[in-house]
N, C-alpha and C positions, 0 to 999 in steps of 0.2 A: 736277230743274228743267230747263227749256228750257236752249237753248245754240245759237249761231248757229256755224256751220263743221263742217268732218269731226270724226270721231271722233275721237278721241286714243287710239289703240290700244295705245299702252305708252309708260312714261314709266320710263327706268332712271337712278338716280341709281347710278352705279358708283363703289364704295369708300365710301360714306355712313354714318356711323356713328351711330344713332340714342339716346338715353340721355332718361326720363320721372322724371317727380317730382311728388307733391302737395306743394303748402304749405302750411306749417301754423302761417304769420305769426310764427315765430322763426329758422327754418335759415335761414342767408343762406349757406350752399354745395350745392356739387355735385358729384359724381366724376364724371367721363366714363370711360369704358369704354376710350378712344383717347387719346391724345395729342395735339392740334394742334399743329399749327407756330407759330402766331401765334393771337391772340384774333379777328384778322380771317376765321378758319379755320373759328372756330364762329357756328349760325345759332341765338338762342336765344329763345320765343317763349311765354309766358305767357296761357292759355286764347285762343292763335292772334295774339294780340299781340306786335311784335316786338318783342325788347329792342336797344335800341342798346350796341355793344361801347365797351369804355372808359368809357362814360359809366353805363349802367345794371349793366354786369358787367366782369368784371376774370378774368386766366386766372393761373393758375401752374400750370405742370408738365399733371396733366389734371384741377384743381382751377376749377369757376367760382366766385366771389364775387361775387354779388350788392349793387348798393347797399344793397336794402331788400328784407326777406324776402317773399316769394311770399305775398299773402293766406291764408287759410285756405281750402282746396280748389280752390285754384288748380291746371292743369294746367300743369305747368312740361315745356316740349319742346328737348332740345340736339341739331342735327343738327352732328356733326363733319366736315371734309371729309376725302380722302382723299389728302392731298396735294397738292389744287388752291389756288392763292391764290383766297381772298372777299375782295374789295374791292380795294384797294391792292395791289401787287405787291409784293415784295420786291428790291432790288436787284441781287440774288445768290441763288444757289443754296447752298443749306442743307447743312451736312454730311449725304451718306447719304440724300439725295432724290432722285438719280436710281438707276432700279430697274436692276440688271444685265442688260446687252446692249439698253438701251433707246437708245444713244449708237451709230449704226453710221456708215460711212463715208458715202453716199449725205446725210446730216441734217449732217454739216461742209462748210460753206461754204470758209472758210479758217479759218486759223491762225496769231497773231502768234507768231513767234520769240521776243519778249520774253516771251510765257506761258509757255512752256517754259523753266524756271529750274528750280534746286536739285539736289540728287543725285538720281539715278534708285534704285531698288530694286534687287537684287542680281538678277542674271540667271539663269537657267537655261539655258546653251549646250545642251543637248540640243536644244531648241526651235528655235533660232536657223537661219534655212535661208539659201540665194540667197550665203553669205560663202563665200570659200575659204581653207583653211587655211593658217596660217600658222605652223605646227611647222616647218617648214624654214628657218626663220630663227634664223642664231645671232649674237650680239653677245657681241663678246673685245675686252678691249686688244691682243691681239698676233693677229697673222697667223696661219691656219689652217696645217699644216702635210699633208705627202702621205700622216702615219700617223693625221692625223685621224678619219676612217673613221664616217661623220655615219649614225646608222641611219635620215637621210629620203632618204638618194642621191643620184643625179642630181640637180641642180636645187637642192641646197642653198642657200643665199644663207648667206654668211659677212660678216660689218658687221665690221671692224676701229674702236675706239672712240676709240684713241688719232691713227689717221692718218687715219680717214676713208675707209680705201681699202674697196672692197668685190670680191668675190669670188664666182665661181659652180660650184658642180664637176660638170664636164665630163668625167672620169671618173675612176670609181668603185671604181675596184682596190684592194682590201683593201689599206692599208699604202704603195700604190702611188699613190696623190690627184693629179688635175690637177685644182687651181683655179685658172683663169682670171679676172684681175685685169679688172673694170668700173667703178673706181673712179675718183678724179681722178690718184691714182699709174699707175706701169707695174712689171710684171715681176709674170709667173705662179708660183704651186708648186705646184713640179711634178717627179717623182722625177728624180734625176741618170741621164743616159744617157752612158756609158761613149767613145761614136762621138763622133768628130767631126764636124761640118758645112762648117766655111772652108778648116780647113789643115791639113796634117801637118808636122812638126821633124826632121829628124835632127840627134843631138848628138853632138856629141864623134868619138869612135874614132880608128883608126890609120890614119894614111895615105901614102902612098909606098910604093918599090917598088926595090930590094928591100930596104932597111932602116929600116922604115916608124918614121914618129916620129907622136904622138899628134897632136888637133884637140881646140882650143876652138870650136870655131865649130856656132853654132846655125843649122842650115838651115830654109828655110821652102820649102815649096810648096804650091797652090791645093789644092783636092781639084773645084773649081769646072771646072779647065779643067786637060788633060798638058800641064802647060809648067814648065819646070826651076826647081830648086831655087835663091833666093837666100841669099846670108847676112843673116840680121835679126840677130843679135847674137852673143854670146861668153858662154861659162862662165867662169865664177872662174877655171879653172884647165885644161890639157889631161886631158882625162879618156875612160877606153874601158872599157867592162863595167860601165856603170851602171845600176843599174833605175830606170825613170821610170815616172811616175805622172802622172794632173792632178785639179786642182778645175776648173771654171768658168768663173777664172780665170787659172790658172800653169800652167805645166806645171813638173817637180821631177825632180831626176837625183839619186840617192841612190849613196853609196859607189862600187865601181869604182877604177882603177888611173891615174896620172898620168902615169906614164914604163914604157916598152914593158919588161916584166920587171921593176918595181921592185915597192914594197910597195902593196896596198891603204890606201885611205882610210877617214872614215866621215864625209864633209861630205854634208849636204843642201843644194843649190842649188836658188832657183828664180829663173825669169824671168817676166814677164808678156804675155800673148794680146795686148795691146790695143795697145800697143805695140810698136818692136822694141827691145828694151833689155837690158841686159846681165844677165846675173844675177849673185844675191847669195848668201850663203852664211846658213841661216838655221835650222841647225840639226844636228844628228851624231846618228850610227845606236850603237846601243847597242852595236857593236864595229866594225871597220875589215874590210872584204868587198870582191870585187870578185867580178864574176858574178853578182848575186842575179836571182833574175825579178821584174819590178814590176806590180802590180795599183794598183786605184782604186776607192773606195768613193763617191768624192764630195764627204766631209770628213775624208779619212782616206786617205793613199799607205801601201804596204806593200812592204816589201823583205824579198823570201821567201828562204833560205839564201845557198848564197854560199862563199866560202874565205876563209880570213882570211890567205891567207902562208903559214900552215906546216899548217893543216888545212880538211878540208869542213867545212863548217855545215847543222845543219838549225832556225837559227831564225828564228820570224816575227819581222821588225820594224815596228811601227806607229808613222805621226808623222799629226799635222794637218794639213790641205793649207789650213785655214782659218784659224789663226793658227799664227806661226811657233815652233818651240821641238823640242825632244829627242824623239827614238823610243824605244820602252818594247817590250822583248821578251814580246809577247803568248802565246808557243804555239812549239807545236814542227812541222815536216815533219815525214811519215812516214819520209822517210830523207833521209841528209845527201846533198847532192847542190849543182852550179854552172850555170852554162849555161843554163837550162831555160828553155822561153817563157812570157812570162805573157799571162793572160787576164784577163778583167772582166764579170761582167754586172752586173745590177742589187742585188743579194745578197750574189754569192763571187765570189772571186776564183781561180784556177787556174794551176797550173804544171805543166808537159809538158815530159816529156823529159829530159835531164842526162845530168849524170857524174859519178862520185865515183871511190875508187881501185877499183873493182870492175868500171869501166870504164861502156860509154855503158846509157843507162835509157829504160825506156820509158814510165815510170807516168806518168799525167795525177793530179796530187790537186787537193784543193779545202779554202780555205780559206773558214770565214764572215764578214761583213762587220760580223753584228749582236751578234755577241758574243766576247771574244779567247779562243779554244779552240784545241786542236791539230788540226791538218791531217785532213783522212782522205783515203783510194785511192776515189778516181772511175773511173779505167777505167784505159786501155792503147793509145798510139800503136801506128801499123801496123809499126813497126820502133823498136829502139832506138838513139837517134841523141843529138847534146848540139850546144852551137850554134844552137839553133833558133829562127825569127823568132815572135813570136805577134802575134795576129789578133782580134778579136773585133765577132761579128752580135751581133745584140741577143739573138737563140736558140741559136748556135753559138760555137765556140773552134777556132780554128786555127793548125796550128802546121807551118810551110814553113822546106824545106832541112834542113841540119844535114852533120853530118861522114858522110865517105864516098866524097865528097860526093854528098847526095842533093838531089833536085828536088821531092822529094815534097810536094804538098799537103795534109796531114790535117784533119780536121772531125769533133770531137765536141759532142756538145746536151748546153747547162746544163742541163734539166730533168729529166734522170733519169740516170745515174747509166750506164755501159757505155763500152765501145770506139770507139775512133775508125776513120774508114775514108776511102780513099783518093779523094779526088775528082779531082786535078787535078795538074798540072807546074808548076814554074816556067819560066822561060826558062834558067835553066842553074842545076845546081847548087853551093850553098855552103856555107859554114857561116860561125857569125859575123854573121849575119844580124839586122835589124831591125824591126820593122813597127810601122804605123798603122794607123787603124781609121775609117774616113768612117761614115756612116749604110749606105749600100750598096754599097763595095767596101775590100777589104785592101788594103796597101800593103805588099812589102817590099824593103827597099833594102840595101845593101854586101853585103860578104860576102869568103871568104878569096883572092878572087881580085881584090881591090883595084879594086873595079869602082866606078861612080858612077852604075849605074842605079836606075831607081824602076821595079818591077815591077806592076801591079795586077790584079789579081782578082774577081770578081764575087763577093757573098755570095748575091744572089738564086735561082743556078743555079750549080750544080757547073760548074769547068771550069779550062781552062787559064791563069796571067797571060801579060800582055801588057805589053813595054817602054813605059812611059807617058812617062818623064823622065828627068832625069840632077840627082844629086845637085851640091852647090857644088863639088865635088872629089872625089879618088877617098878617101875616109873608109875605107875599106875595112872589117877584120871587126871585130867586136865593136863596133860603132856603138850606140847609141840610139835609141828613137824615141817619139815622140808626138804627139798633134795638139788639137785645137779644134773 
């Protein structure tokens, strides 16, 4: 037939689901092929007559029900939609009606917060891009420590849970940890260094001339500025040929002689850095020595051989520098020997030089810090000498004067294991000598010539000391020494 306008070139009904039937004026159903979503979904239309939904048909599932069955050769026609709403819309979106990747960024307007409710789905981190890691965070009730040893390195963040403090490590040395405290607290961990930074002590020894009677008296000097030693405080008792040791906080004078020729002791004294105060007596060496060499471990003084009166020693004694109480014979020296210098690094500890009745020695040995074993042979000073001051770089061990009397400077390295060699002079030779140890230079003071100087030395470059000070008095030989 005629028709007024253009062609109708194509008419696509996309996703339409079409399903026929005759009547045969008893069936009042029908299956659809599809499913609608609503009865409003489907178009249904009897020899081209429409049916009205709900009123003339009824849906369940992809079933129609008819009011009244289809005449007898009736063309019964269901057009299903394809997920579009016919008629009335739905309020909402239907479970599984929208078609994947149909929903893209560009078609969201916004987004209430409030829509975004309930637990999310489990994630797949592989996926996850634009975040940075976060494995280098650790959370402890207690504080990291320097043998921590974190396998994310630099950079770690340490959360303390109990104080809140937090921590970053700044370096990385196996067993050796500096973590730098960024927390609401203060104070770093970070491994003990042997060097002092404020002051150096001289304790005790003999003084007078020529029948010298002992010193209590705790000297202080700067390491800041060469300017003379005062008195900051008093030992328990007069005391000379003690080995010292420090924590952090104390420094510790261990065993040693009271009266010039009388018997050895076995008192542990300490005083404290912060203060100038007298010391206390806070503990005893597991036998009565005078002469031993003293090392420092950090939480742990050691007083290495020694004589007791009527014989040499060659045992190690260890005490706490962290809480006070008794030393416990760890180990033995390679040989019994008095006099000797001690040393300190971050590890072991070391004594050079001595005497026993075999006369003067030359051995440098070495003890460990991390576990209580016997001594072993490290190397060999440039001559055998006893009396000797020691020193200690953060890489080297030095050990100045001794009997003879020499002047000699020697300098042997913690790190491997050989002979010492001759760097430098002192200002005159002694023996009886004592030293201190700054960040970068030695210190050594008295000696058998009743003197009251403070000598110092360079560790940076080999060379000769130089008169820095004068002691409180002339302290003369077998003095003490330590620092902060």
């Amino acid at each position: 037939m005629a028709y007024i306008g253009k062609k109708v070139e194509e008419t696509e009904l996309a996703n339409r689901t079409v399903d026929t039937m005759t009547g045969d004026g008893s069936d009042t159903t029908m299956s659809l092929s599809a499913t609608p979503i609503s009865v409003n979904n489907v178009l249904v239309f009897f020899n081209g007559v429409m049916q009205r939904p709900t009123t003339d048909f009824t849906l369940s599932g992809s079933t129609i029900t008819f009011a009244a069955a289809p005449f007898t050769g009736a063309v019964v026609v269901a057009i299903t939609g394809g997920g579009e709403h016919i008629g009335v819309p739905l309020a909402k979106i239907a479970t599984d009606k929208i078609s994947d990747g149909a929903v893209t960024s560009a078609k969201i307007n916004s987004l209430s917060a409030s829509k975004i409710t309930g637990a999310l789905p489990a994630l797949d981190g592989s996926a996850l891009t634009g975040i940075s890691a976060v494995s280098n965070i650790t959370t402890s009730a207690s504080d990291p420590t320097v043998s921590s040893n974190p396998s994310s390195g630099l950079g770690t963040v340490w959360a303390n849970t109990t104080s809140g403090e937090t921590y970053i490590l700044t370096d990385a040395t196996a067993s050796a940890n500096v973590w730098t405290n960024v927390g609401p607290g203060t104070g770093d961990v970070e491994p003990f260094v042997f060097q002092g930074t404020t002051f150096g002590y001289h304790v005790g020894g003999s003084k007078g001339n020529p029948s010298p009677t002992q010193s209590n008296v705790i000297g202080k000097f700067s390491f800041a500025s060469d300017t003379n030693a005062t008195d900051a405080a008093d030992l328990t008792t007069t005391l000379y040929g003690a080995a010292t040791s420090r924590s952090t906080t104390h420094g510790f004078a261990a065993g040693g002689g009271t009266v010039n020729g009388g018997s050895p002791i076995n008192t542990i004294q300490k005083f404290p850095f912060a203060t100038d105060t007298n010391a206390t007596n806070v503990g005893t060496l597991s036998t009565t020595k005078w002469y031993p060499s003293g090392q420092s471990s950090g939480t742990n003084g050691y007083a290495c051989s020694g004589h007791n009166g009527t014989a040499f020693l060659n045992i190690i004694d260890k005490y706490s520098t962290v809480s006070d109480g008794n030393s416990s014979d760890i180990g033995d020296m390679t040989i019994i020997n008095y006099t000797a210098a001690g040393q300190s690094s971050q590890t072991h500890g070391y004594a050079a030089g001595g005497e026993n009745s075999g006369g003067s020695l030359n051995v440098i040995e070495r003890i460990t810090f991390a576990t209580d074993s016997n001594a072993t042979d490290w190397g060999d000073l440039t001559s055998s000498r006893w009396g000797v001051a020691g020193c200690s770089s953060s890489t080297h061990g030095y050990s100045s004067g001794g009997n003879g009397p020499l002047d000699r400077i020697d300098k042997f390295a913690f790190a491997s294991s050989g002979n010492a060699t001759d760097v430098g002079n002192l200002v005159a030779g002694q023996f009886g000598r004592a030293g201190s140890s700054s960040t970068s230079n030695g210190y050594v003071m008295g000696g058998s010539n009743l003197t009251n100087s403070i000598e110092k030395f360079s560790f940076s470059s080999d060379g000769n000391a130089a008169d820095a000070a004068d002691m409180t008095h002339d302290s003369g030989k077998y003095i003490s020494a330590i620092h902060t």
